[in-house]
C-alpha positions in Angstrom: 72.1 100.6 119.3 70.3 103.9 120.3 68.6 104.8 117.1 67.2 108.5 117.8 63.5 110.4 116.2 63.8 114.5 115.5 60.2 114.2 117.2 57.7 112.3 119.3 57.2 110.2 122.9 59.2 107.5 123.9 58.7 104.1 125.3 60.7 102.6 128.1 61.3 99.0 126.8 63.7 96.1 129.2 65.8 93.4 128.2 63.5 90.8 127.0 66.5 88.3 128.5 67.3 90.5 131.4 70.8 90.2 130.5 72.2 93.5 130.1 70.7 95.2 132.9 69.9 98.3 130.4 66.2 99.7 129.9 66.1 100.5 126.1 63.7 103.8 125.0 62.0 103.9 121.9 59.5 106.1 120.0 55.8 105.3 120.8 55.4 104.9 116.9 58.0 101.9 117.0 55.9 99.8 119.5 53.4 99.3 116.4 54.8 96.9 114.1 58.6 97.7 114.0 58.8 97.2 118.3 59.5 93.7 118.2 62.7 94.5 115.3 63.8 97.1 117.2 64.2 95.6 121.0 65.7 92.4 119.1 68.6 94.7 119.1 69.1 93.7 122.9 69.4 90.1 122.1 72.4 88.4 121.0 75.7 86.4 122.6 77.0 89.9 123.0 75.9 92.8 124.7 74.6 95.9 122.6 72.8 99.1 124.9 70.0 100.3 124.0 69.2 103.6 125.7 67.7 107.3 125.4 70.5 109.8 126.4 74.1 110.1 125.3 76.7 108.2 128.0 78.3 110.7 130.6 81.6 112.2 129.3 84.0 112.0 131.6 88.2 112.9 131.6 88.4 109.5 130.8 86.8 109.7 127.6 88.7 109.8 124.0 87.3 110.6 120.8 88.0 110.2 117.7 86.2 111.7 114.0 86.3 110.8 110.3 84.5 111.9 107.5 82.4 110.1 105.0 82.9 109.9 101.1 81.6 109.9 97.6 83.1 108.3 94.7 83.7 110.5 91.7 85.1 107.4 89.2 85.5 103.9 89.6 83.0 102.8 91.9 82.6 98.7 91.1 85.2 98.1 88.8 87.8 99.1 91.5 87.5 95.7 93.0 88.3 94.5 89.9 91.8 96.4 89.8 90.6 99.9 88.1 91.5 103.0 89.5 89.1 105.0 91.6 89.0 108.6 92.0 87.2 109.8 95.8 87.0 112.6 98.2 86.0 112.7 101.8 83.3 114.8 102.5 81.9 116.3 105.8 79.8 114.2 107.0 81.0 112.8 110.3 81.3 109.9 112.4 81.9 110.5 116.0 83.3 108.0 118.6 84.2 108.5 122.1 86.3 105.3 123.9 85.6 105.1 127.8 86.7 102.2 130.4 84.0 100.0 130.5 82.2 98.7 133.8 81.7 94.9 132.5 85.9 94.0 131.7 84.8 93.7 128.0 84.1 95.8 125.0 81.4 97.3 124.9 79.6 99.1 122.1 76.9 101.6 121.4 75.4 103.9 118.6 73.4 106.8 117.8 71.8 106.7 114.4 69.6 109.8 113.5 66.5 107.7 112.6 66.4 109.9 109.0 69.6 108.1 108.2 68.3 104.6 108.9 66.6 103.0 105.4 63.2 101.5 105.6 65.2 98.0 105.1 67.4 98.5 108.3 64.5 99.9 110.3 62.9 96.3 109.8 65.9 94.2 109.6 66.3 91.0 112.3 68.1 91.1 115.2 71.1 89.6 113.4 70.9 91.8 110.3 71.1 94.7 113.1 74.1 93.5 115.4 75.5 93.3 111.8 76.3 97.3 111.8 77.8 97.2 115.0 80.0 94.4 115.4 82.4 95.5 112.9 83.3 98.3 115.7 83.5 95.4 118.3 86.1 93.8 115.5 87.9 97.3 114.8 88.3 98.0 119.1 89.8 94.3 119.6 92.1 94.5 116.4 93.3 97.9 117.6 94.0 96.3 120.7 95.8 93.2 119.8 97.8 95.0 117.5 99.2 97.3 120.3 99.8 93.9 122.2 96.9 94.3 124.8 95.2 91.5 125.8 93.0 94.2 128.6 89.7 94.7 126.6 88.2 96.8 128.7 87.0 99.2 126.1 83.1 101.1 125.8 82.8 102.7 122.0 80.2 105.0 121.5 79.4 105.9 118.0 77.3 108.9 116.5 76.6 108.8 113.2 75.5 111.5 111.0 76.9 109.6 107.7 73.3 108.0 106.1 73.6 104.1 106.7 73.6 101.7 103.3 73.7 105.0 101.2 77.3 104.7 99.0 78.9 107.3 101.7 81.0 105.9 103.8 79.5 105.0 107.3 80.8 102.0 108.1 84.1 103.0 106.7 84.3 106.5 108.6 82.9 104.7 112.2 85.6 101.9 112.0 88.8 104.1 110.8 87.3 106.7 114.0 87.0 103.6 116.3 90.5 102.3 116.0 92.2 105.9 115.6 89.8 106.7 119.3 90.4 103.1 120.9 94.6 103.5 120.3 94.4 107.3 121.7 93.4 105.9 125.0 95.3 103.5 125.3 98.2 106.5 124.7 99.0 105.6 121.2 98.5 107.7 118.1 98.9 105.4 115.0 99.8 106.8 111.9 97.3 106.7 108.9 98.8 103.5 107.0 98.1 101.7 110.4 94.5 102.7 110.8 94.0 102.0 107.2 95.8 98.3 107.4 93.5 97.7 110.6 90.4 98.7 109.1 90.4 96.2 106.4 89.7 93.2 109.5 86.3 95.2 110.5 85.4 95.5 106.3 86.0 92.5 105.7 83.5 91.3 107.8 81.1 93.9 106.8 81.6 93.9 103.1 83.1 90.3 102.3 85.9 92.0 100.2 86.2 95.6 100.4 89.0 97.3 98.1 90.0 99.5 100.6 88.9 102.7 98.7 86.6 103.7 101.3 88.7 103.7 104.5 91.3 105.2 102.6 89.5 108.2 101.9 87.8 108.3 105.2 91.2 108.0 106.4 93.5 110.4 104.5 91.0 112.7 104.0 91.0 114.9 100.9 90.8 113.8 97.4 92.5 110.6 96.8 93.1 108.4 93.6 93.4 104.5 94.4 94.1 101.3 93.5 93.6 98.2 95.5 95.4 96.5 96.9 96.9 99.8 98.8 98.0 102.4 95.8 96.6 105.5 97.3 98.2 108.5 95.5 96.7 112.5 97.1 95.1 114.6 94.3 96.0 118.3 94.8 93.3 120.3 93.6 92.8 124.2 94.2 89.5 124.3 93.9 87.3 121.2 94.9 84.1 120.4 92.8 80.8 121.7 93.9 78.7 118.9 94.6 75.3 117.7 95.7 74.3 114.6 97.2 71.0 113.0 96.8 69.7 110.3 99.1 67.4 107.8 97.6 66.2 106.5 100.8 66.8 102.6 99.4 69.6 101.7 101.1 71.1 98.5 100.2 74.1 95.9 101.1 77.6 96.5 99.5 78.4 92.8 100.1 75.6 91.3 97.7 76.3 94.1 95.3 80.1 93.4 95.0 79.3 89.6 95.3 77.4 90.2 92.1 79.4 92.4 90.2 82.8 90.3 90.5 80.4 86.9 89.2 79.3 89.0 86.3 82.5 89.4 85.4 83.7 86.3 85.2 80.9 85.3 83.3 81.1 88.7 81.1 84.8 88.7 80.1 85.4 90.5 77.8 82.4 93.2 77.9 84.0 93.9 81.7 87.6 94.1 80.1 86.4 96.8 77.8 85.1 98.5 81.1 87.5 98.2 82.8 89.7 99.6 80.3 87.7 102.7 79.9 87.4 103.4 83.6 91.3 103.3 83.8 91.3 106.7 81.3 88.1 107.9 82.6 89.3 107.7 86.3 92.8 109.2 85.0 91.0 111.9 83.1 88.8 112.5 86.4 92.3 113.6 88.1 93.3 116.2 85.0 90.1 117.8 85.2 89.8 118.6 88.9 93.7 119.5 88.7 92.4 122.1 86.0 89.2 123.2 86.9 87.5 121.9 84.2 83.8 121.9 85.3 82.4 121.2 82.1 84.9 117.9 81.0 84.4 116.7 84.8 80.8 116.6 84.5 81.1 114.3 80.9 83.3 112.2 82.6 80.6 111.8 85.9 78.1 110.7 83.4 80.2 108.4 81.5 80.7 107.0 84.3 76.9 106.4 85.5 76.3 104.8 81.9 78.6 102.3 82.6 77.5 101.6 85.7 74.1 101.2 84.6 75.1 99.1 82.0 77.1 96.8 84.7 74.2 96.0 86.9 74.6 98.2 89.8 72.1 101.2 88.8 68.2 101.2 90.0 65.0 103.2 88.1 65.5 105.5 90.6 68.7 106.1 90.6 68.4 106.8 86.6 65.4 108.8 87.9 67.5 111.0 90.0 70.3 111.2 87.4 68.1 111.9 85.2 66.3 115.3 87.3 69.6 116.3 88.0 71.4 117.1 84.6 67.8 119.0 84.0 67.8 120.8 86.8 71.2 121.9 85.4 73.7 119.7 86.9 77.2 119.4 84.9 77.5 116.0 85.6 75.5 112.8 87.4 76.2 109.9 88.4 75.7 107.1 91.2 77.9 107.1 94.3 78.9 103.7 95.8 78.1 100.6 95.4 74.5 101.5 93.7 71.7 99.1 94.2 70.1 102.0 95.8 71.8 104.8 98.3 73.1 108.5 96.8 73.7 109.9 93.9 75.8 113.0 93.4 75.5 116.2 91.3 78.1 118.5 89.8 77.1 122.1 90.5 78.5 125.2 88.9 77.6 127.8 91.0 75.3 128.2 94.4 72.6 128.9 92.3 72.8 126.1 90.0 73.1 123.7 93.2 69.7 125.0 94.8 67.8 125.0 91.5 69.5 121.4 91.2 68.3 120.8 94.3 64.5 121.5 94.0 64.0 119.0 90.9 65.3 116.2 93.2 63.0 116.8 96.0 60.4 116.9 94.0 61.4 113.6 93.1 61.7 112.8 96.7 65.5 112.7 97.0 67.1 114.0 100.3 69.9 116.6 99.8 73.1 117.0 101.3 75.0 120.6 100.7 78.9 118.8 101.0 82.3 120.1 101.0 85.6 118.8 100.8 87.2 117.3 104.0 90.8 117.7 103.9 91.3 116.5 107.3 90.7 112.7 107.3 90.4 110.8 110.7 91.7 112.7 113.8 
């Protein structure tokens, strides 16, 4: 895992078990408390490179990119069985597949280190392997299922999608890696195969995903689902103006869910009447973008984070946030993703509304992401 500063020195750091032959380089400021975590990433039954500079590209290299996401209705209760309304957005995963030297796969990643949380930064060696195996688990699945049993396969991922934040990495890097792994091995697979495959790495990753988030990073667009596979294309003319707002917590969609799904069976009937209400608010969700109605979108956003809230999922400062974005004007607020930390996102009229919107959440200390709608999906 290369994970990469905007600024500073760097450290040349070897394999502490002189396995993989690779010289891993860090920031100076790592070697201070978080060095230990970070070469950790070296260590392992499998072999994860650590360097400084992006691979060579050669003719031999295929790539592959898919967006991240935001979830404007649904969220939780979708892996209950409610509908969930979501749209890709550009943010971008990026992975290039090249022969490897060793006869295995291989697998590498550049993480900006702004999009790392503080939690992941410090995380053990096993906690970290955790992000990237699920692209080790996407290349061999891609590979068995075009009847392969050569798995001599180097991913390379780069990341721009924030990590634990409700938006779609792990989604967007495994829906690219399978899509890039079957390109070179001369195969384009159509979407519904890239979206069956991707549920092996989730799985893995999020104990029971409902398949709303490689959908969307798949297809692309605005889509409305339903697990198991009920992914119907919402046709809008104009997409919604929205801002996201990191938290900087990032947080694990496997506990989350874990927690969510025992509340409900312990909560009956409350989550019945929830997951009633999502079914009309996520089917209202679809009228108002297919109408342009701004103003009943934005209601149905912060319906939407109430029940959330009153579910579990929400944080302080995610209400915080919420909260600093209706005053700075915002239509509508809500919590993207799993919650326990990560993004929200903010409904903007206009391009004025969105930087005044803007301000109040970094002054709250929120990071800001300008998106648009992706209409592309993974290609």
């Amino acid at each position: 895992m290369r994970i990469r500063p905007r600024h500073g020195c760097h450290t040349r750091v070897q394999d502490p078990w002189r396995e993989t032959g690779q010289v891993a380089i860090i920031p100076d400021e790592w070697r201070h408390g978080r060095g230990q975590a970070f070469s950790s990433w070296l260590r392992g039954d499998r072999i994860y490179e650590v360097s400084s500079s992006s691979p060579s590209t050669s003719l031999s290299t295929i790539s592959s990119r898919a967006p991240g996401k935001i979830i404007l209705s649904g969220e939780q209760f979708v892996v209950l069985g409610a509908p969930a309304v979501a749209m890709a957005v550009n943010l971008y995963s990026k992975i290039d597949v090249r022969p490897s030297q060793s006869g295995r796969i291989e697998v590498t990643a550049d993480i900006p280190l702004h999009l790392v949380g503080d939690a992941d930064k410090r995380s053990s060696s096993a906690e970290n392997q955790e992000l990237l195996e699920p692209l080790r688990l996407a290349a061999s699945a891609t590979l068995d299922h075009l009847g392969t049993e050569e798995r001599s396969v180097h991913v390379d991922a780069n990341c721009q999608i924030p990590i634990g934040a409700g938006l779609g990495s792990s989604a967007s890097t495994t829906v690219a890696t399978i899509s890039a792994v079957a390109k070179s091995r001369g195969t384009r697979l159509d979407r519904r195969e890239i979206f069956k495959l991707a549920f092996i790495p989730e799985n893995y990753l999020h104990g029971h995903p409902s398949g709303v988030d490689q959908a969307t990073c798949t297809y692309g667009g605005i889509i409305q689902f339903r697990k198991p596979s009920k992914i119907k294309s919402v046709n809008v003319k104009r997409p919604p103006m929205i801002l996201v707002c990191d938290s900087g917590i990032h947080r694990s969609t496997k506990a989350l869910v874990g927690s969510v799904v025992k509340r409900s069976r312990e909560q009956t009937e409350g989550f019945q009447t929830h997951l009633e209400e999502i079914n009309t608010l996520s089917n209202a969700v679809v009228k108002a973008l297919q109408s342009e109605d701004d103003n009943e979108l934005g209601s149905l956003m912060n319906r939407n984070h109430e029940l959330l809230r009153q579910i579990g999922v929400s944080t302080p400062m995610l209400n915080r946030l919420v909260a600093a974005a209706r005053k700075g004007g915002a239509l509508g607020a809500k919590l993207t993703g799993a919650g326990g930390g990560g993004c929200i996102i903010a409904l903007c009229a206009d391009k004025k509304a969105r930087s005044r919107i803007a301000r109040e959440l970094r002054t709250r200390g929120g990071t800001i992401y300008n998106v648009s709608l992706d209409v592309r999906g993974v290609d």
